[in-house]
C-alpha positions, 0 to 999 in steps of 0.5 A: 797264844799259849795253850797248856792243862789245868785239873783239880785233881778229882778222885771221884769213884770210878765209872766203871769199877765204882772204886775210888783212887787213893789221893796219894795215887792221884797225886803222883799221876799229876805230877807225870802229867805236869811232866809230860806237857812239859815234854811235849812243848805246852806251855802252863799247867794249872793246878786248882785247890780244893778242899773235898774228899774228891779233889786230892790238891788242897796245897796247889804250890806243893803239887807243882814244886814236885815236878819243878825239879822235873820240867824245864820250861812249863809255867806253874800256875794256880788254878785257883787259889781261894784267896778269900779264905787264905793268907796271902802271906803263906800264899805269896811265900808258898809261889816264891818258893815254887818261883826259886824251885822252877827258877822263875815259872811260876804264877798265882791265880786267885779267885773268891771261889765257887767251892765253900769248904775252906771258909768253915776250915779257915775259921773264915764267915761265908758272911764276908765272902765280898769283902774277904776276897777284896781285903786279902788281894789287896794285901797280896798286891802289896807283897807282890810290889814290896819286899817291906810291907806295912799294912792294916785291915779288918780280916787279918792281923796288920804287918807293921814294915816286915820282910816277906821272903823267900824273894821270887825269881820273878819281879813282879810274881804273876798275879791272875784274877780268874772268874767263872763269869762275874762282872765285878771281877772282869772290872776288878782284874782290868782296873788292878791292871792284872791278868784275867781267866775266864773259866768257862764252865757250864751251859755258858757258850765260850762267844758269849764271855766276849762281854767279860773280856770287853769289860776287862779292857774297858776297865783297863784303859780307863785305869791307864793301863795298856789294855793291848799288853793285859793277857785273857785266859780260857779254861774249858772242859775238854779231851782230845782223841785220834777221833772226834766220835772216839773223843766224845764217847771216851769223854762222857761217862766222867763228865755225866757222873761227875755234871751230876754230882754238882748238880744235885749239890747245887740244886740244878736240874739233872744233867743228860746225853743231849746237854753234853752232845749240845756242848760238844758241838763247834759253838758248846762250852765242850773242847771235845774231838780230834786234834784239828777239831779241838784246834779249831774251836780254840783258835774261834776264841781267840778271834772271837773272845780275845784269848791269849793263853787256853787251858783244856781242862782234862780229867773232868772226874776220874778218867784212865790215866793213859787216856790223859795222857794221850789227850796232853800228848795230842794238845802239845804234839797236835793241837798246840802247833796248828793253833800258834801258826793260824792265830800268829797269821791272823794277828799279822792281819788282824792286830 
């Protein structure tokens, strides 16, 4: 079981003072994030790509190759990155080149993306959101198979037997399919043989993606592939705190600003104390308490979902840095040991 961060790296405006940090600031905070889950023994950090003047990580390769030469063991991951409106070449170039800096801990997570801003950036039609995303991980499937790479479709110029470098440490470079709850996409990781995340964001209870991870090994198997050796990713909005009741209250002030924000963008209902107090408690879409409780809730997934690896995703919104930080610490230093020692007892069982 793996446990480790994941942020989009928000600079919304303060609860508190109302005053935004600048992109620099926040990025720099990332970085000794990264550094301190390292420290504390979690095992992957995951970086998603935005393109808003309220996330500061537009380049997620460039932001993990700045604490690369900082961290030893941590895996570096995207969390996502919108393939639909990228080139999976650079993309590919961009974690070989983070691979050889981190000597060997990187990884690409993909999805089409809930965000749509980078599509009118990119020069890219929402038109084609489908099969964008299916012409372009073909594509980076290819590269990830082959130095040499020849290949032709309908969104990007073809590659007529051209090297792609720099080579990554890793043979094959990870490549993850992460959804926010699409069935498509659980068929689509499991028939690929790929690894698959679940961002379980929302009013979505976390049991209730046991379907997903069920379609995903299903689709694996009749594909030939061993669906016992395919890893299933949770990530979940969280914080953790010396105490449950302190957790929650430290917690909500970002998470209500910022739930509705998005809710006014999407054209959803406003968002309220009860709904957090509701996805706070032992079965909501909230990883929010002390240690023992956080540690808990995760290893309820594992068994009841099928999760091997878990990514708290903390800030949501703009959060006191030292609070962060304490949160990282308690998940590598509290949470990440109980959680490996009862899941390791109960797969011996149970698997």
């Amino acid at each position: 079981m793996e446990l480790g961060i994941s942020t989009f790296v928000e600079t919304t405006p303060d609860v508190i003072t109302g005053e935004t940090m600048s992109h620099a600031e926040r990025l720099r905070e990332v970085v000794e994030e990264i550094v301190l889950a390292d420290q504390v023994g979690l095992d992957v950090y995951g970086v998603g790509e935005h393109h808003r003047p309220d996330f500061a990580a537009s380049s997620p390769a460039v932001v993990m190759a700045a604490a690369a030469s900082l961290t030893s063991r941590i895996r570096l991951t995207s969390a996502v990155m919108i393939l639909s409106s990228a080139d999976p070449v650079r993309v590919y170039q961009d974690f070989a080149t983070l691979d050889g800096l981190s000597d060997g801990r990187a990884e690409i997570m993909v999805g089409r993306g809930s965000f749509t801003e980078s599509f009118p950036l990119f020069g890219c039609d929402l038109k084609d959101y489908e099969t964008l995303f299916e012409e372009k991980l073909d594509l980076l499937m290819k590269l990830q198979q082959s130095e040499r790479v020849s290949w032709e479709g309908r969104h990007r110029p073809a590659i007529h037997n051209l090297g792609i470098y720099p080579r990554p440490v890793q043979q094959p470079l990870p490549v993850w399919i992460a959804s926010a709850g699409s069935p498509e996409s659980a068929v689509r990781a499991g028939t690929l043989g790929l690894p698959f995340a679940l961002a379980m964001i929302g009013p979505v209870r976390p049991l209730e993606f046991a379907s997903h991870a069920k379609l995903y090994k299903e689709a694996a198997v009749r594909a030939g592939h061993d669906s016992s050796r395919l890893p299933i990713a949770a990530h979940a909005h969280g914080f953790i705190a010396a105490d449950t009741r302190k957790a929650i209250e430290q917690f909500f002030p970002s998470t209500y600003a910022r739930t509705n924000v998005r809710a006014v963008e999407k054209g959803l209902p406003p968002y309220h104390r009860k709904d957090y107090d509701e996805a706070c408690s032992f079965d909501g879409a909230l990883y929010v308490g002390d240690p023992e409780r956080v540690a808990d809730k995760i290893i309820h997934l594992r068994k009841h979902v099928g999760v091997t690896r878990f990514l708290l995703h903390v800030p949501h919104g703009t959060m006191p840095h030292a609070e962060v930080m304490e949160a990282i610490r308690l998940l590598g230093t509290e949470v990440a040991p109980r959680v490996r020692e009862e899941v390791a007892l109960w797969e011996k069982d149970n698997l």
